[in-house]
One Martini backbone bead per residue (centre of mass of N, CA, C, O) as a GRO file, in nm:
protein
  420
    1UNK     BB    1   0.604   0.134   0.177
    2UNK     BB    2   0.861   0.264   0.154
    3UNK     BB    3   1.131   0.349  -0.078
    4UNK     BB    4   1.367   0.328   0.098
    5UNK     BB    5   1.294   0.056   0.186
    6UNK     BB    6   1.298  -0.083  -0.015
    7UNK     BB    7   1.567  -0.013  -0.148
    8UNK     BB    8   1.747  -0.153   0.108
    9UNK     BB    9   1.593  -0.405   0.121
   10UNK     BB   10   1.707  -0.484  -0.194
   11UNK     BB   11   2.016  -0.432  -0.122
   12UNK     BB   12   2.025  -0.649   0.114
   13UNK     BB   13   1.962  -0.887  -0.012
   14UNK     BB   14   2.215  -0.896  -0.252
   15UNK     BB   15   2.443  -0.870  -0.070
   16UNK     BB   16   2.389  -1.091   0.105
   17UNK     BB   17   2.408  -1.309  -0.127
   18UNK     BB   18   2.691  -1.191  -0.248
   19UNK     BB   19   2.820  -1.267   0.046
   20UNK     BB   20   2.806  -1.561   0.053
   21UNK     BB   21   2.900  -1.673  -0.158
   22UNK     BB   22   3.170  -1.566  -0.140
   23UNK     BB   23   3.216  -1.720   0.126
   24UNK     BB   24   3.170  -2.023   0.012
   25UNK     BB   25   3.430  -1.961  -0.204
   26UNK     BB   26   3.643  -1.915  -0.022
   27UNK     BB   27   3.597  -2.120   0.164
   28UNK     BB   28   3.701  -2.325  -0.051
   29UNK     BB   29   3.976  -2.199  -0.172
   30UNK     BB   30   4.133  -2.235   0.110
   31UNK     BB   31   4.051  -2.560   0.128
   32UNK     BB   32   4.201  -2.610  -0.196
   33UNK     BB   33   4.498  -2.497  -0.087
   34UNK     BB   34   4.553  -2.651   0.165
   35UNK     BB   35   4.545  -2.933   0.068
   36UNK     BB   36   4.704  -2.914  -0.152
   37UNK     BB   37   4.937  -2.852   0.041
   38UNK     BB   38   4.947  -3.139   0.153
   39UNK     BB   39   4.977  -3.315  -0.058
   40UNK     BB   40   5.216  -3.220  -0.191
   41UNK     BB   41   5.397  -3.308   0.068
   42UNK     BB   42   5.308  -3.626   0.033
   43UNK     BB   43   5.445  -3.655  -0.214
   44UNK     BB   44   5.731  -3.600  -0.090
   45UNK     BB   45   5.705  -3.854   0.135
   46UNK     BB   46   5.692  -4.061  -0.116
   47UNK     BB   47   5.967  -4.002  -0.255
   48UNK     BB   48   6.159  -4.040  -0.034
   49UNK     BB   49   6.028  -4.327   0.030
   50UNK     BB   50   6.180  -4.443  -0.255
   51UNK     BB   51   6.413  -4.349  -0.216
   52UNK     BB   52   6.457  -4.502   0.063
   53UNK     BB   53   6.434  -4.773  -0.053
   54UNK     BB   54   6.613  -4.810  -0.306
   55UNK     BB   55   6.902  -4.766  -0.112
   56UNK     BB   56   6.767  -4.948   0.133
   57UNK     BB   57   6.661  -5.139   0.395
   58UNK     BB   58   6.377  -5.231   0.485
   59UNK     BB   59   6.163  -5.189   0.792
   60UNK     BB   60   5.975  -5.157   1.074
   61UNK     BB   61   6.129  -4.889   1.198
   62UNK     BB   62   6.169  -4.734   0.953
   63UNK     BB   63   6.089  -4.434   0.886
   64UNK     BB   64   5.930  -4.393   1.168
   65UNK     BB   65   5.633  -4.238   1.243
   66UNK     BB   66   5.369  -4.187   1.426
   67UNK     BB   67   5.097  -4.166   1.213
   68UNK     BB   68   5.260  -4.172   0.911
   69UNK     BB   69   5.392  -4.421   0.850
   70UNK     BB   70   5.227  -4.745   0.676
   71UNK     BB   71   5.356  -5.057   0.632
   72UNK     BB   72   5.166  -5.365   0.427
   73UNK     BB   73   5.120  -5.658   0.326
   74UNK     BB   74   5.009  -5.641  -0.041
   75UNK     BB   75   4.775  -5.672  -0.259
   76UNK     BB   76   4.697  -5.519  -0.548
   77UNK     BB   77   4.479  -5.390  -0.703
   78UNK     BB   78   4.330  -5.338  -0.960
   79UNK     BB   79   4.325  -5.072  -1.089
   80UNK     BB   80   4.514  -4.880  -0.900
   81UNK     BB   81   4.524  -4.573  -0.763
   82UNK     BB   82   4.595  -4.310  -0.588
   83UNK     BB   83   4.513  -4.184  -0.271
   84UNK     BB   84   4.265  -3.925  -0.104
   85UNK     BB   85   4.212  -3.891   0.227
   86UNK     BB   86   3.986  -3.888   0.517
   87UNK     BB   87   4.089  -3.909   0.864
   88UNK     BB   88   4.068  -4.073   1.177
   89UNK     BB   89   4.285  -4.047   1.505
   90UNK     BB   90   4.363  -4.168   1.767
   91UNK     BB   91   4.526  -4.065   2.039
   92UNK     BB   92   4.759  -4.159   2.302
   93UNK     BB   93   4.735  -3.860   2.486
   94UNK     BB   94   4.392  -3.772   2.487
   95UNK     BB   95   4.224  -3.962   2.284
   96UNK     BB   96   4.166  -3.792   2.056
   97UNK     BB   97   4.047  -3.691   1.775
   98UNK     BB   98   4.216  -3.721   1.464
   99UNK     BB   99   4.284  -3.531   1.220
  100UNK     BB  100   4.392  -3.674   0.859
  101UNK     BB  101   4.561  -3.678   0.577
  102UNK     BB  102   4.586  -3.948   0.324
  103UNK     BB  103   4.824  -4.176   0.137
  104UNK     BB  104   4.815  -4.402  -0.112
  105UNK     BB  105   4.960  -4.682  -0.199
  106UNK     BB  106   5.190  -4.891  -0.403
  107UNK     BB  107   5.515  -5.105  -0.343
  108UNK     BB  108   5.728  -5.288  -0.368
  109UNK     BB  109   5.969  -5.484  -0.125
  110UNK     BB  110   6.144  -5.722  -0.176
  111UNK     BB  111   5.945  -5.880  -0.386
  112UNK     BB  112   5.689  -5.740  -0.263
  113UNK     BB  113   5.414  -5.633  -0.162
  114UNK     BB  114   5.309  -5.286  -0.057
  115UNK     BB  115   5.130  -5.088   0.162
  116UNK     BB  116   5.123  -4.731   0.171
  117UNK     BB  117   5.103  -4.484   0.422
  118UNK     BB  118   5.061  -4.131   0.427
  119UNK     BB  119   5.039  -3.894   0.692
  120UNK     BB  120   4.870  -3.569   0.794
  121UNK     BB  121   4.792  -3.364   0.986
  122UNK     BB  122   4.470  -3.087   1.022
  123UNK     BB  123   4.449  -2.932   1.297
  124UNK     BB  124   4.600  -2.672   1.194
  125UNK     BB  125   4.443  -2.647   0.922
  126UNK     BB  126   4.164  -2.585   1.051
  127UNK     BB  127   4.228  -2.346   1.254
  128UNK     BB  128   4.301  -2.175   1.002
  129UNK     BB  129   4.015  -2.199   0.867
  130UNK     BB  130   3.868  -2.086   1.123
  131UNK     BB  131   4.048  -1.801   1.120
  132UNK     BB  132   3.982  -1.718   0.835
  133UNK     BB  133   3.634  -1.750   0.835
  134UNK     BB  134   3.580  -1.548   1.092
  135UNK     BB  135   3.738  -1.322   0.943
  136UNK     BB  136   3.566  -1.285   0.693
  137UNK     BB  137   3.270  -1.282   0.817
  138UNK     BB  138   3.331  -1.038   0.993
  139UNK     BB  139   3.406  -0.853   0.743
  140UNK     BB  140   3.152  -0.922   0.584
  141UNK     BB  141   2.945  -0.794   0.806
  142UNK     BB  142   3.070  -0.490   0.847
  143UNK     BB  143   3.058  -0.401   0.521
  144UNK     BB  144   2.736  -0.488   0.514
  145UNK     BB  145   2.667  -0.253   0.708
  146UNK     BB  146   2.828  -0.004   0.621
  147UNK     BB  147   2.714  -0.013   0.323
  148UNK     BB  148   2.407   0.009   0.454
  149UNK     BB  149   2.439   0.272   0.606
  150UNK     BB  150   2.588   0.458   0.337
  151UNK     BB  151   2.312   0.407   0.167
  152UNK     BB  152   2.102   0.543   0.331
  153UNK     BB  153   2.219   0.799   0.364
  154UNK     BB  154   2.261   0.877   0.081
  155UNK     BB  155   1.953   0.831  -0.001
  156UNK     BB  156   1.834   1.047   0.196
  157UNK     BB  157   2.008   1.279   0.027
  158UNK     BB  158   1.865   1.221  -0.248
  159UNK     BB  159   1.587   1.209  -0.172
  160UNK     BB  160   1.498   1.474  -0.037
  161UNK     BB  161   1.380   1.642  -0.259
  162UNK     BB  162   1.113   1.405  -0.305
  163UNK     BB  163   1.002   1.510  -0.034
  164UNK     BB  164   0.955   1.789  -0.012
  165UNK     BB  165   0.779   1.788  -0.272
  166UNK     BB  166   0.561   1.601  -0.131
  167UNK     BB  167   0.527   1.762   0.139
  168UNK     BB  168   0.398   2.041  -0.021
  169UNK     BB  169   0.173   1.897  -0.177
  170UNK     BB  170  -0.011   1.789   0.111
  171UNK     BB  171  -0.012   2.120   0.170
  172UNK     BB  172  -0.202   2.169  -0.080
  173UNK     BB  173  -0.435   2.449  -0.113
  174UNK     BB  174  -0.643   2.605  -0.302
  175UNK     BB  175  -0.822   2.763  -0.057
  176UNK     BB  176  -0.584   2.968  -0.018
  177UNK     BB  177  -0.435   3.116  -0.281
  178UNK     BB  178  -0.231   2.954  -0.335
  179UNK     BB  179   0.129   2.897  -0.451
  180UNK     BB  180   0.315   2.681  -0.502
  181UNK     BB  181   0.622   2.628  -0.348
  182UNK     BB  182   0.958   2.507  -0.480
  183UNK     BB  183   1.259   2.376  -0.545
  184UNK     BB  184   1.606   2.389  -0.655
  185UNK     BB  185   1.758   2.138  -0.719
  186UNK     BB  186   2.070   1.986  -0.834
  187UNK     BB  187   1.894   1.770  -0.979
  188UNK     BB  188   1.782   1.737  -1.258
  189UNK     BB  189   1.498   1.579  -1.232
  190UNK     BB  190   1.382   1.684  -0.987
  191UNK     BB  191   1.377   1.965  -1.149
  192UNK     BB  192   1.180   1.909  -1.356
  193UNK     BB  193   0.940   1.791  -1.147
  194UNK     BB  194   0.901   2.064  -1.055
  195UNK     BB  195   0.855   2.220  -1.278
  196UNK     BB  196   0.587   2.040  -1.375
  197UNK     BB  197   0.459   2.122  -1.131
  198UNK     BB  198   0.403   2.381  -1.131
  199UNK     BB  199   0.260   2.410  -1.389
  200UNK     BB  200   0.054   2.267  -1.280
  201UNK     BB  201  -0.059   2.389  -1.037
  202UNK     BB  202  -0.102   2.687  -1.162
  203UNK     BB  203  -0.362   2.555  -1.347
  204UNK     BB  204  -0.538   2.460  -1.106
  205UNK     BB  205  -0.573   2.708  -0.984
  206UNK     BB  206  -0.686   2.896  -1.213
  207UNK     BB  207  -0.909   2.731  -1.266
  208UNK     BB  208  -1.031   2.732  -0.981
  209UNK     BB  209  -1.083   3.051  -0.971
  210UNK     BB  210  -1.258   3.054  -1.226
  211UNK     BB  211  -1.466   2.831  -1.149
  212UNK     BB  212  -1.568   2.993  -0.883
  213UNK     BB  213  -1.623   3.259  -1.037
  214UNK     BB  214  -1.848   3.130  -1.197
  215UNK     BB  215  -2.062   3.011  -0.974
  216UNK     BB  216  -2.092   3.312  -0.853
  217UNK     BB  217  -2.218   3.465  -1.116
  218UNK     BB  218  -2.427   3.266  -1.140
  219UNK     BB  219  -2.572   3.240  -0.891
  220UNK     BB  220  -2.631   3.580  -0.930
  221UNK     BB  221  -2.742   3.573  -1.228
  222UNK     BB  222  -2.988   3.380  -1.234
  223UNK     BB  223  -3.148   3.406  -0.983
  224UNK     BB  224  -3.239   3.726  -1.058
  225UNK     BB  225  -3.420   3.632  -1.322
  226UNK     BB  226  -3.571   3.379  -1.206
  227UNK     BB  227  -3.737   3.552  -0.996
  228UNK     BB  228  -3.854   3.759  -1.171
  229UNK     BB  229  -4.021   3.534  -1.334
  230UNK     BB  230  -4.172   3.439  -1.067
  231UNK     BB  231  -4.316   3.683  -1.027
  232UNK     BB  232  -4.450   3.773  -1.276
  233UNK     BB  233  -4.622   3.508  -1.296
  234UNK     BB  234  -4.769   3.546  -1.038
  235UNK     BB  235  -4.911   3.770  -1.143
  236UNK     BB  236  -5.073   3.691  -1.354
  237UNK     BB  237  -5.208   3.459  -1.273
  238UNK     BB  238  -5.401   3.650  -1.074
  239UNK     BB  239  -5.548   3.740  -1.305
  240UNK     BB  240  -5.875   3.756  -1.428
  241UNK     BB  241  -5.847   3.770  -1.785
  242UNK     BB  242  -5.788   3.485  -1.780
  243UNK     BB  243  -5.791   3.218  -1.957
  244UNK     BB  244  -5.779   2.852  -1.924
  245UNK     BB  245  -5.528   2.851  -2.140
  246UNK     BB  246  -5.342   3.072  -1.997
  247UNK     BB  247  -5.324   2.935  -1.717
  248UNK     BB  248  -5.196   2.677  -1.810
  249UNK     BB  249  -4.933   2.811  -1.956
  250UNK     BB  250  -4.840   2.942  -1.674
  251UNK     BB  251  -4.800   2.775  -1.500
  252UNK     BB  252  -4.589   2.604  -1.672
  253UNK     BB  253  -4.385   2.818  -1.636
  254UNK     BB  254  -4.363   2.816  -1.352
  255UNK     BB  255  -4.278   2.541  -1.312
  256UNK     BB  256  -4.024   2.546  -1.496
  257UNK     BB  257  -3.865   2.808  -1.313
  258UNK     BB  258  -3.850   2.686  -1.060
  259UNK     BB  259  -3.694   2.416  -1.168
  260UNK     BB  260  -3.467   2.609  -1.296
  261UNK     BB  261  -3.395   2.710  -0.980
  262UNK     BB  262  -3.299   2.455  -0.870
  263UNK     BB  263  -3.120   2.357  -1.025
  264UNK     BB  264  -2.931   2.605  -1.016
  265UNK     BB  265  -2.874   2.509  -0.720
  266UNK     BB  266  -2.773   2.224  -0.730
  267UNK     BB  267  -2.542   2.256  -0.970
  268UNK     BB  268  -2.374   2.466  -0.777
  269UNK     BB  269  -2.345   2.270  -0.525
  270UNK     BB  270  -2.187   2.055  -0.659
  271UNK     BB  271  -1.911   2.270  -0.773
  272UNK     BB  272  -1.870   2.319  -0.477
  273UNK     BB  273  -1.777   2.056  -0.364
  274UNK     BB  274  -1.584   1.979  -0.567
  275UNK     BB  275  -1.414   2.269  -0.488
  276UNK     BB  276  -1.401   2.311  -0.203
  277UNK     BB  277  -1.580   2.611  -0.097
  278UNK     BB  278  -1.628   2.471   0.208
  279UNK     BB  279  -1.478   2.529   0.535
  280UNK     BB  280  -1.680   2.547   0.773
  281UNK     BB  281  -1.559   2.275   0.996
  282UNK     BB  282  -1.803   2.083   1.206
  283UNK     BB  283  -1.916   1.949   1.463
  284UNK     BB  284  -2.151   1.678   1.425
  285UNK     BB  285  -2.499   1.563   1.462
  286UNK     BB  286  -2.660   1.368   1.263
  287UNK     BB  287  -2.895   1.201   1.441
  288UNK     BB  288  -3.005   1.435   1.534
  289UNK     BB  289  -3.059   1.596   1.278
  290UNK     BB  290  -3.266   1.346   1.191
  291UNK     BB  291  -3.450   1.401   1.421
  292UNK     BB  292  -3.549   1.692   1.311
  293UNK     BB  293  -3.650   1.636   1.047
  294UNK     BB  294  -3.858   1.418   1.108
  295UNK     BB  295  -4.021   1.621   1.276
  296UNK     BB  296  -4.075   1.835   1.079
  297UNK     BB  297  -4.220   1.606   0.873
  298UNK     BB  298  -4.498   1.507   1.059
  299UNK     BB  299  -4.716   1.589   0.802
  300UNK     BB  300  -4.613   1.381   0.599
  301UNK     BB  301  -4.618   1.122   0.780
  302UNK     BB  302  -4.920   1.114   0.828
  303UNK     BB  303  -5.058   1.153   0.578
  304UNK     BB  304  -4.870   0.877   0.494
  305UNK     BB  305  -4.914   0.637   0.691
  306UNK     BB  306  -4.599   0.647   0.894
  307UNK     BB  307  -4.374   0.454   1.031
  308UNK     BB  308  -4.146   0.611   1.324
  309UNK     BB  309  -3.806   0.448   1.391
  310UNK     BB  310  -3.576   0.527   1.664
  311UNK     BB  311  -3.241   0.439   1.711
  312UNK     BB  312  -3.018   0.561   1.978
  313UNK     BB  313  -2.709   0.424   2.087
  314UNK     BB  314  -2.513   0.678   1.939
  315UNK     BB  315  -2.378   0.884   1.809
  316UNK     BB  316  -2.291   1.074   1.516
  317UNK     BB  317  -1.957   1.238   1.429
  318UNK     BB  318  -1.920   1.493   1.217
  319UNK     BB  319  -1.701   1.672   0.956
  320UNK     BB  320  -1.879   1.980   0.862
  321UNK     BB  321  -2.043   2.192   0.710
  322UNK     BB  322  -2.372   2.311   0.785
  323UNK     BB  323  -2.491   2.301   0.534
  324UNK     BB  324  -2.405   2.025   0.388
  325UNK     BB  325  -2.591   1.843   0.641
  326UNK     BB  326  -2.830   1.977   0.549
  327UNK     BB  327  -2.867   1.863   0.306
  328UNK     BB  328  -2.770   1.543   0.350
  329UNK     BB  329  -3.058   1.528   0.530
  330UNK     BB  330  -3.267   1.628   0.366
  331UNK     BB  331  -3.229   1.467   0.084
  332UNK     BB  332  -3.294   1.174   0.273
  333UNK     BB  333  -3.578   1.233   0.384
  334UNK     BB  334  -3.696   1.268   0.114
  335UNK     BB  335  -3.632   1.021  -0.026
  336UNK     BB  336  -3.810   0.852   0.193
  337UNK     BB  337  -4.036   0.987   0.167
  338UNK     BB  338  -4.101   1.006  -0.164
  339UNK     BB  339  -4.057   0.666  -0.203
  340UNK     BB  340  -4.289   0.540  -0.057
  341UNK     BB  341  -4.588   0.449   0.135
  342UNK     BB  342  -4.817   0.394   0.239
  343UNK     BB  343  -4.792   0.255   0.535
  344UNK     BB  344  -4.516   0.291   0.583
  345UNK     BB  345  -4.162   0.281   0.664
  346UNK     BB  346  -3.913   0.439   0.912
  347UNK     BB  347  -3.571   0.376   0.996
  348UNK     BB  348  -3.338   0.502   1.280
  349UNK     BB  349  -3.034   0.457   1.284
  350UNK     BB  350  -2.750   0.468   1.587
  351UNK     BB  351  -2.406   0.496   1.586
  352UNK     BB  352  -2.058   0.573   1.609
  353UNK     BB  353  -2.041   0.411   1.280
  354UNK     BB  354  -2.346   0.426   1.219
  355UNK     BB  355  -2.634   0.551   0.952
  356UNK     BB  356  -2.938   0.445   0.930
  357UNK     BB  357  -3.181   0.504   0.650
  358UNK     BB  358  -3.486   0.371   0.635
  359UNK     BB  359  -3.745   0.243   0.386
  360UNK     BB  360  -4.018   0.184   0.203
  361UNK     BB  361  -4.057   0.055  -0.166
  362UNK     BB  362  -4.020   0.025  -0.483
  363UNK     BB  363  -3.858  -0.134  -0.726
  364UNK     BB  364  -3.627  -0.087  -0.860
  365UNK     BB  365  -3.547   0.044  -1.215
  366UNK     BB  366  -3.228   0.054  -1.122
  367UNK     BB  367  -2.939   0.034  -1.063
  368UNK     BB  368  -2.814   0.080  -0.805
  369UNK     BB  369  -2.522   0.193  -0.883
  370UNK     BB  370  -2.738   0.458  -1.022
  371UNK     BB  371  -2.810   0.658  -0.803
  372UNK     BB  372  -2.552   0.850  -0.783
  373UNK     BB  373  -2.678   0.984  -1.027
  374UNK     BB  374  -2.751   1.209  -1.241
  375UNK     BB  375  -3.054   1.202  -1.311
  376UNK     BB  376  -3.155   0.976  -1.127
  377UNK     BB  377  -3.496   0.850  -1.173
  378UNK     BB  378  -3.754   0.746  -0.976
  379UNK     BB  379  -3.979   0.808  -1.138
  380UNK     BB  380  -4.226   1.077  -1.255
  381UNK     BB  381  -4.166   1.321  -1.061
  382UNK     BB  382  -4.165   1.695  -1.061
  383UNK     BB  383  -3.999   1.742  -0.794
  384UNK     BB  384  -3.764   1.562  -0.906
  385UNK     BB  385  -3.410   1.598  -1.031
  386UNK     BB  386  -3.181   1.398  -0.948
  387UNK     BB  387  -2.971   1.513  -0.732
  388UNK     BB  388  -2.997   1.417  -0.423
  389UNK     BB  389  -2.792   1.174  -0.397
  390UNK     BB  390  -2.530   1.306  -0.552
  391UNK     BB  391  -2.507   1.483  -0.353
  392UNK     BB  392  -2.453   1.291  -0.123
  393UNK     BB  393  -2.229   1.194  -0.233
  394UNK     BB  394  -2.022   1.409  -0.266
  395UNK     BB  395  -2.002   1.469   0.021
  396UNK     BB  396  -1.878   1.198   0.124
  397UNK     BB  397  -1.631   1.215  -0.109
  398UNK     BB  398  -1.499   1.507   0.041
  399UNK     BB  399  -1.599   1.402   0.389
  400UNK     BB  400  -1.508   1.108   0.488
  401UNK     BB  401  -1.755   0.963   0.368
  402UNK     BB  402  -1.990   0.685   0.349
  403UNK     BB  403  -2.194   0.516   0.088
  404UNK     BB  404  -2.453   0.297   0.113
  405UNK     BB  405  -2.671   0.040  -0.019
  406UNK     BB  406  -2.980  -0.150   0.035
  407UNK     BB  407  -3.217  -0.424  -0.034
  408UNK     BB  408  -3.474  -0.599   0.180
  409UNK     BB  409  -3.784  -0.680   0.127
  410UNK     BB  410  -3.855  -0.357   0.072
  411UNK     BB  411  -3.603  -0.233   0.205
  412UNK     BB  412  -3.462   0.086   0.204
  413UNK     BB  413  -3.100   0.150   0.244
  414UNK     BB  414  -2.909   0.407   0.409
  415UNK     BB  415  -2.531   0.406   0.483
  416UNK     BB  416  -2.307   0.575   0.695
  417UNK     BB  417  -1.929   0.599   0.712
  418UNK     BB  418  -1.669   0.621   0.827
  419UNK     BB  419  -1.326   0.653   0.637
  420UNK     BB  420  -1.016   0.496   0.702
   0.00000   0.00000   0.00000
């Protein structure tokens, strides 16, 4: 939900509340001044019923207005004090029912007790109540739309610099060497915090341009004496005056040499993932290249006598660098090579939303969810590194794609999946 909608949400709920409650209070208020004064009324015509009793003999045709004063005799009830109550009354000529308020009382009248009621019609003051709360509500609720769409609006154009600058950060990209560039809003706090983006942004290109020249000089200073030591390495082994102990020194030498030049070609490239520095993203069928892959490897998978299972139900599409896609088919290919079993099994499965490449192989050494950090090898062979899984993972996490594990009865499964 957006932050606009948040809060027009919540200021329409408060208001929305705190207008019924005031329109049920006015109706209230209304409803308690109309009756008030019909009391009044009745009270006054109470007052005038018995000046007009005391100075005249009161009769039965007497003062009397249809269904306005009925007066009979009766005896008063123990501590009986007046009231007033709602009563509804037959219309004579209508049929219909009237609403009434009236007041009782008693009253002595020729040394008589006598009940009096007196009446007074309602329909006039309901009709008041009724146009009174119609226009009451219509105006409370164009009030609370008008304020509701003013409220929006204003909200729009005050929140207008932190969209702008949310909008410049979602297209800010390190790999184009350009600086952040922000406006500088009349709000003091949006103005901080464009200023404080700014500050980030401008240290975090510096860092990542210095960070790329250093991956970029490393992998050419390192490279190049690296290779070095393994030519001169490997013209030693050849000479013929090497004892058995200097042969076997030298060996070592280059075998760590060797080691030491893949390391820092694998560090260099998970250095380049992380910085995004592979731009050139193409259309690639996965299932295809792990199939072409698997063929390239015919003669480890014959030598270790594997059974290769492919099923291709449809492509598996993904957008990678080509370098990328082809590490991540590698990696993936070897460690099923690499971690099999004499007479084991490789199974590839392909549909348009998942890539699953299984092999069968030994018990896992590592918590599962240790396979892909650095330097975590099942097994003690010195050609794996223990980065081949970390590389394919950090490929997933930076290009949109996820990869799961699971193992079931000593088959080891690695499933690709585009991510949501």
């Amino acid at each position: 939900m957006r932050l606009l909608e948040k809060t027009n949400r919540i200021y329409l709920f408060f208001s929305l509340s705190l207008y019924v409650i005031a329109a049920f209070s006015m109706y209230g208020i209304i409803k308690w001044l109309i009756y008030d004064e019909v009391e009044s009324r009745l009270l006054v015509e109470k007052r005038d019923f018995l000046v007009y009793i005391h100075h005249y003999n009161w009769k039965q045709d007497s003062y009397f207005v249809e269904n306005k004063i009925e007066v009979e005799p009766a005896h008063e009830p123990t501590d009986f004090k007046e009231t007033f109550k709602d009563t509804l009354i037959q219309d004579r000529y209508s049929q219909k029912m009237i609403p009434f308020r009236q007041l009782t009382f008693y009253v002595p009248i020729q040394r008589v007790e006598h009940r009096v009621t007196i009446r007074k019609s309602m329909i006039q003051s309901y009709r008041l109540i009724e146009a009174i709360t119609f226009t009451m509500a219509l105006m409370l609720g164009l009030l609370l739309l008008g304020t509701y769409w003013f409220q929006n609006q204003l909200s729009g154009r005050i929140w207008q610099p932190f969209y702008d600058t949310l909008s410049r950060i979602k297209h800010f990209d390190l790999t184009q060497k350009q600086k952040l560039q922000l406006a500088q809003p009349e709000i003091i706090e949006f103005n901080e915090l464009n200023e404080v983006l700014q500050k980030m942004s401008d240290k975090i290109l510096h860092d990542y341009l210095n960070l790329k020249e250093f991956t970029e000089n490393a992998s050419h200073e390192l490279q190049t004496p690296l290779a070095l030591i393994n030519a001169k390495v490997e013209q030693l082994i050849q000479a013929e005056q090497l004892t058995e102990n200097q042969t076997h020194w030298i060996q070592t030498i280059y075998e760590a040499s060797l080691r030491m030049s893949r390391l820092n070609q694998g560090l260099l490239l998970l250095a380049k993932i992380e910085n995004r520095q592979f731009v050139n993203q193409q259309t690639i069928d996965l299932s295809e290249e792990l199939t072409e892959k698997l063929a390239d490897m015919e003669e480890m998978v014959q030598y270790k006598k594997i059974q290769l299972s492919v099923t291709i139900e449809s492509p598996f599409m993904v957008v990678l660098p080509p370098v990328l896609a082809e590490s991540l088919i590698t990696n993936l290919v070897s460690n099923a090579l690499r971690h099999n079993v004499a007479g084991g099994e490789i199974r590839l499965h392909s549909s348009s939303d998942r890539l699953c490449l299984s092999n069968t192989g030994h018990v896992l050494l590592h918590a599962p969810n240790e396979l892909f950090s650095r330097f975590k090898k099942e097994g003690s062979s010195s050609e794996s590194l223990g980065l081949g899984l970390a590389i394919v993972k950090e490929i997933c996490d930076n290009y949109g794609l996820q990869i799961q594990y699971t193992e079931v009865n000593g088959l080891h499964t690695f499933c690709l999946s585009l991510k949501s």
